[in-house]
N, C-alpha and C positions, 0 to 999 in steps of 0.2 A: 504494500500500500504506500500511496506518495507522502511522503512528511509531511505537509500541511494540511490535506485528507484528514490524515491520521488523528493531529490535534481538534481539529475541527469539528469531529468524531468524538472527540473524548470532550468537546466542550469547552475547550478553550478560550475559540474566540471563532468571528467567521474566517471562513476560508481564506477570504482575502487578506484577512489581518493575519491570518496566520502567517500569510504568504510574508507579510512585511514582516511580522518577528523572527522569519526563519531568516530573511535578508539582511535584517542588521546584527544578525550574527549573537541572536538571543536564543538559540536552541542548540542542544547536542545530543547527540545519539550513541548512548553506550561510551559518554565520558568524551567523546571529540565534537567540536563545532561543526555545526554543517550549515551554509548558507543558502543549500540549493533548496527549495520548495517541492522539486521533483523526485528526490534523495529517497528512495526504495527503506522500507523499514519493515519488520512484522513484529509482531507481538510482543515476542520475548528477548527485543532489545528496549532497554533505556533510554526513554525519550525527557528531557528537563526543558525548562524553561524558566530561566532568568535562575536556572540554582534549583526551581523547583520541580520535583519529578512530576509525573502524571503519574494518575491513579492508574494503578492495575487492571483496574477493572470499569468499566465506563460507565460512567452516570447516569441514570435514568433522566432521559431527555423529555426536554418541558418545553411550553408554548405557555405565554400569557397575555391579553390582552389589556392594554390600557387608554383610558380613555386621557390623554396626556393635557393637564391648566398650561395656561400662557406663563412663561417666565419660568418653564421646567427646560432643561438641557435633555438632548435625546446622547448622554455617554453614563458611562459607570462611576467616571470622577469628574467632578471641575477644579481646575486651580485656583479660580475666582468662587467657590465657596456655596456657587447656586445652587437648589435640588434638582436632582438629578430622576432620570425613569427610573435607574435600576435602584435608586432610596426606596421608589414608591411601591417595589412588590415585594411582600414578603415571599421568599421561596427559600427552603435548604440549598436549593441547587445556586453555581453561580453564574448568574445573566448579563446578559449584555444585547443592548437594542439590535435590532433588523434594521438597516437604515436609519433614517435621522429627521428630524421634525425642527424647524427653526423654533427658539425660544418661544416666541410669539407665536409660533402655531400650533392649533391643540386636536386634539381629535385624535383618532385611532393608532397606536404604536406596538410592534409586536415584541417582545422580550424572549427568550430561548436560551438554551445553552445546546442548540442542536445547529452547527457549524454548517453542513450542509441543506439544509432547509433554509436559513438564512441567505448561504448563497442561490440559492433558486430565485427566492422573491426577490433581492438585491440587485442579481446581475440584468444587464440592458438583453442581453441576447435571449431571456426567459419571457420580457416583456409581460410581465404581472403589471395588472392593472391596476391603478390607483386614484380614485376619486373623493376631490377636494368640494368645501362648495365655498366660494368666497365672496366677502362681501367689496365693494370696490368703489372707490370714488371717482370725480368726472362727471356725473350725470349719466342718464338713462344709456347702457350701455348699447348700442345700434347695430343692426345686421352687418355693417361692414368692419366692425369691432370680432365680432362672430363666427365669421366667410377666416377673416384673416388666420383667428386660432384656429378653425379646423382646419385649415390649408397648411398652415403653419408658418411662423414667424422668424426671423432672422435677428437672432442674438449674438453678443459678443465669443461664446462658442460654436456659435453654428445655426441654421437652418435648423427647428422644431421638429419632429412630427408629427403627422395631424392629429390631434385631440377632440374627442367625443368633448363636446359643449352644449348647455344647455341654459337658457337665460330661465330662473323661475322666477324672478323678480327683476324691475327697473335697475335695481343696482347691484340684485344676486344674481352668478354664476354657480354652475355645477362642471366642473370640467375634469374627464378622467384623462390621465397619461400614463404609459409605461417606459418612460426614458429614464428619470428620477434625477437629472442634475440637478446642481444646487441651486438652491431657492425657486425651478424652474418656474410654479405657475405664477410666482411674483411677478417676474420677471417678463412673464410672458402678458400679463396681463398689463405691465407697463408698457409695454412695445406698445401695443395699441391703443394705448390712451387711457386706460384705469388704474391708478394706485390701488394694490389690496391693502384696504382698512382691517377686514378681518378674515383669518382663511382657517380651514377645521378637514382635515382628512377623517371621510365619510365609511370607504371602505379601502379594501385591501383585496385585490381579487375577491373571490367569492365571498369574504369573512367583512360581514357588514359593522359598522361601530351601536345602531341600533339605540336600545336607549341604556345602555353600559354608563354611570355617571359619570359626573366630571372626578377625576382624580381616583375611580376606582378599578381595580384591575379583578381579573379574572381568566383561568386559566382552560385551556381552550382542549376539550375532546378529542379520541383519536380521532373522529370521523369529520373533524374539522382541519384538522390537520393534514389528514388524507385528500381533502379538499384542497387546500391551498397548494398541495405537491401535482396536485392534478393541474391547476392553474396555471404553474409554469411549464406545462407539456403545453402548452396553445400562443407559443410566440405570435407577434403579429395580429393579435385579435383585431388592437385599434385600425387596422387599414380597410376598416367601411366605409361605406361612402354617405350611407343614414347616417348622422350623429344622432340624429332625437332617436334611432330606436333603439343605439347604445345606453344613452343617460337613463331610457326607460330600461334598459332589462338592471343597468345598476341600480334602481331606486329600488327598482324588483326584487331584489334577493334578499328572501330571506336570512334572520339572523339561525344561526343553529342553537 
């Protein structure tokens, strides 16, 4: 099995990060350093990290949901002192977020210590959907504000792709995407002439926020789970050319 696999497996951290702890030369195997991410291991060598071994035996992997308040950080620490998602579950197991939610945005956040599930919903090429609904300033936001983000808009990293948008209100949006860059629908919605005022991630692929509280979490079913692994087998969903009959099957889904 690949080293970063492996940790990821055991709950580490995701894949990706594992990738970067194997890179900076914070892992060894059987007492020597290895910084390749691809580095063949099995079972019965000795994998540490930062000094500390991995368990033996792998941890019973968790899912939890939280419905994440404004002014929380989507990491496991901050150095500036903020609360943090993983303060806000209690679980024996150790968590660390699926992705990242800007301070100011609150809504649905997934928590795990399952590395590969993580990377599923995380990476661009699984294209797991995620629907925000924001509220935005400018005035009545207009069909050509609308055309722009399903076509897709042209930001400082790139061309967009096109997103299922749905106007429910003069000044609310619903817009799902599967890219996940940073701050993307802020951003996206400023291209076109809306500052978002306020934004809340709705769902997560299949796994709706519902009416889960503010600031409370809960831990999510195998057969939800099984779901959301299902989700990243359907790269490419968003390249419809209906938006409204995406926003309606996502308003649609039920919570489990």
């Amino acid at each position: 099995m690949r080293l970063a696999k492996l940790m990821a497996s055991a709950g580490v951290a995701s894949r990706r990060a594992c990738e970067r702890m194997i890179r900076e030369g914070r892992v060894t195997v059987a007492g020597q350093t290895v910084t390749d991410p691809a580095f063949g291991v099995d079972l019965t060598q000795a994998v540490a990290v930062d000094g500390v071994a991995l368990p033996a035996a792998a941890p019973e992997l968790v899912v939890y949901a939280l419905n994440k308040p404004p002014g929380v950080v989507s990491t496991a620490h901050d150095p500036q002192g903020r609360p943090t998602v993983v303060a806000m579950v209690q679980c024996a197991q150790r968590l660390y977020p699926v992705g990242r939610l800007d301070a100011d945005t609150t809504g649905l956040i997934l928590l795990t210590n399952d590395g590969e599930l993580a990377h599923l919903l995380t990476h661009p090429r699984f294209g797991v959907e995620k629907t925000y609904r924001a509220r935005v300033a400018g005035g009545p936001v207009r069909e050509r504000a609308l055309r722009a983000l399903r076509t897709g808009v042209v930001l400082d990293d790139g061309v967009t792709e096109p997103a299922l948008v749905r106007r429910i209100a003069p000044d609310r949006l619903e817009i799902t995407i599967h890219e996940g860059r940073k701050r993307q629908v802020r951003r996206m919605c400023e291209r076109v002439g809306h500052r978002v005022i306020e934004l809340e991630r709705v769902s997560i692929g299949p796994l709706a926020l519902a009416d889960l509280p503010r600031g409370v979490s809960r831990r999510l079913s195998d057969a939800e789970v099984a779901c959301l692994r299902a989700a990243a087998g359907r790269p490419g969903a968003l390249r419809r050319a209906d938006a409204g009959s995406g926003s309606r099957r996502a308003a649609s889904r039920a919570e489990p």
